[in-house]
Structure formats: C-alpha cells, structure tokens
Backbone as a ProteinNet text record, in pm:
[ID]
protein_1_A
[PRIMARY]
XXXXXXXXXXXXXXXXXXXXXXXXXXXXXXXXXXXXXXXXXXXXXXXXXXXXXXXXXXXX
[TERTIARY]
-2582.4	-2638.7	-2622.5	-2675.8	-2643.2	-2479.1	-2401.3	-2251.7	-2208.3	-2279.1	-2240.7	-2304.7	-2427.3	-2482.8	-2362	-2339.8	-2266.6	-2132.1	-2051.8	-1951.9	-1967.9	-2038.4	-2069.6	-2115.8	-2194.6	-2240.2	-2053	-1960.2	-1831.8	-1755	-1748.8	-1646.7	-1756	-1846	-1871.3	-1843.7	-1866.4	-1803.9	-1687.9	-1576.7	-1458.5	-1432	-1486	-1495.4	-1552.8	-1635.4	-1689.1	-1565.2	-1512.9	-1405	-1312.1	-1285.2	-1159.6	-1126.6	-1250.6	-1253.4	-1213.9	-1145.7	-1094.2	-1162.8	-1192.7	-1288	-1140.3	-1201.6	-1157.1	-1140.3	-1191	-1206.1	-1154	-1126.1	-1037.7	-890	-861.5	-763.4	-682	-799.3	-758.5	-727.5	-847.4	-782.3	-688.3	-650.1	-513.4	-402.4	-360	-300.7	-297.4	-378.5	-373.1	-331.7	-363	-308.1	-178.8	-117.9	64.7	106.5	34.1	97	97.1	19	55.9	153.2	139.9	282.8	403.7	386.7	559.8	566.7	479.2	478.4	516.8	473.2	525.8	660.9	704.8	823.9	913.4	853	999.2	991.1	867.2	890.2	987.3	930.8	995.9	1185.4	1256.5	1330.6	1386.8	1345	1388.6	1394.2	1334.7	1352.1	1439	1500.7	1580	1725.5	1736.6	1869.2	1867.8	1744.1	1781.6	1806.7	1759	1823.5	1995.5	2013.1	2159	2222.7	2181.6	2309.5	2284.4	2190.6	2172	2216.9	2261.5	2304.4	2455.7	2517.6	2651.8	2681.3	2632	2664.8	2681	2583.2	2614.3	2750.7	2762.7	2913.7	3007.7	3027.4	3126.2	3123.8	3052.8	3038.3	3090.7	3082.8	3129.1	3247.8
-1020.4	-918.8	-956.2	-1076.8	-1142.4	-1149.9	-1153.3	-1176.2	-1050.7	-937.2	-760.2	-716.4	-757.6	-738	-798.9	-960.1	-987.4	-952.4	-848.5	-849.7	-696.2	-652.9	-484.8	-527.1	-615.1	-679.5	-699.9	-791.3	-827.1	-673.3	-595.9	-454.6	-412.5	-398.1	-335	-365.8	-533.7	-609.3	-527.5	-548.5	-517	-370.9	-306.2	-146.6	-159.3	-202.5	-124.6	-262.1	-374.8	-435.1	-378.4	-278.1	-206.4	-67.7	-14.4	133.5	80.5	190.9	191.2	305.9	289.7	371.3	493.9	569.7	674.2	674	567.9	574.3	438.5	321.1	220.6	272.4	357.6	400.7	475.8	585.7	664.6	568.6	472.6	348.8	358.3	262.9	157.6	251.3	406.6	502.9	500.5	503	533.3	422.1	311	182	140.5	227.7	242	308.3	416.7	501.1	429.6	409	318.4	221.5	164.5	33.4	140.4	208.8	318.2	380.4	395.1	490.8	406.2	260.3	151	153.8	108.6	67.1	166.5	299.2	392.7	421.8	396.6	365.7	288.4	161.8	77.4	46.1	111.8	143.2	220	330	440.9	396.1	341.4	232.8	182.1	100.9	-4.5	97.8	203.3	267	354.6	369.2	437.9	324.2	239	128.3	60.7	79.7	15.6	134.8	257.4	350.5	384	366.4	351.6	176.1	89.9	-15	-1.8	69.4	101.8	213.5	333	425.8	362.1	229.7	155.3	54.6	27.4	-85.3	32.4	159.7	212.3	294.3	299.1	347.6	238.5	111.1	-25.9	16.1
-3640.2	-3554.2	-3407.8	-3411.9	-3208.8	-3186.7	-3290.5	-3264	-3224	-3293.1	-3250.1	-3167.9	-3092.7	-2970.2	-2845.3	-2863.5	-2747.5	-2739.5	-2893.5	-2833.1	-2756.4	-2790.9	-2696.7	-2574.9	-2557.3	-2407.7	-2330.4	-2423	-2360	-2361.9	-2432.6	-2396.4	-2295.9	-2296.9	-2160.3	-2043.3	-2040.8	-1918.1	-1862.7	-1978.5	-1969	-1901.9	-1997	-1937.7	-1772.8	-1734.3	-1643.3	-1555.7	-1579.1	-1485.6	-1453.9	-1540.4	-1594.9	-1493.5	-1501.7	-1405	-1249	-1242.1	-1086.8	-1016.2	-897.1	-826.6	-715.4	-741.4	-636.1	-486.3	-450.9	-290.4	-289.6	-348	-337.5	-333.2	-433.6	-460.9	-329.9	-250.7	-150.6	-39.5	-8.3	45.3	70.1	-32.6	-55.8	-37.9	-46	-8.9	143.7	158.2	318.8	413.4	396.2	428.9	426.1	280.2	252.6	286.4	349.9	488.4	606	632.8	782.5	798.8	717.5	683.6	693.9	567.4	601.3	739	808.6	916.1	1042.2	1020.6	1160	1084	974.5	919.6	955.2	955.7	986.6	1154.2	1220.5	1402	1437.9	1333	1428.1	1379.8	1254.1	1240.5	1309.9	1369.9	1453.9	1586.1	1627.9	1755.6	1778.9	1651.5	1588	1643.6	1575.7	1595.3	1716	1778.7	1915.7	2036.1	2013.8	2109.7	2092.3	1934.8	1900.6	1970.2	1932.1	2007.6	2192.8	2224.8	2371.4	2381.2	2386.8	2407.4	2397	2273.9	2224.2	2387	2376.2	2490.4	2598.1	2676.4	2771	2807.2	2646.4	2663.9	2670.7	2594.6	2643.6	2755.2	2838.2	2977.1	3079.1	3053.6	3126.2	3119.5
[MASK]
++++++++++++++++++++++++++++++++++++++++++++++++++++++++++++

C-alpha cells in the first residue's frame, strides 16, 4: 500500500516537472526574436558597408 502511495506521490512529481507554462514559453519566443532581429541588423550593416566600401575603391 505505502509502495502505491509513493509511486503516485513520484508521477506526480513528474507530471507537474513535466508541464510547461505558457508565459515561459512566450518568453523564450520573444527573446529569439531579438537575437534574430540584432542578427539580421547587424548582417545588413555587414553588407551595406561591404558595398559602400566596394563603391569607394571603384571611385579611386
């Protein structure tokens, strides 16, 4: 009987370790926007300076 009490005590553990919350989730979304959102700035940066640097050598 105590062996089938603690293993329902352990799946519950589990269960309630297990659930993922809704607002961690929206989080962690929104945080992987910002990363993509510097990553594609500062990419775009990246190629507006290579071709304004390029336009300058062939203007020399």
């Amino acid at each position: 009987m105590s062996s089938h009490l603690n293993s329902n005590n352990n799946q519950n553990e589990v269960n309630m370790q297990s659930k993922v919350r809704l607002t961690d989730l929206l989080s962690r979304i929104n945080e992987e926007k910002k990363i993509e959102r510097n990553r594609n700035l500062a990419l775009s940066v990246a190629a507006v300076s290579a071709v304004t640097v390029f336009g300058i050598i062939l203007t020399l």
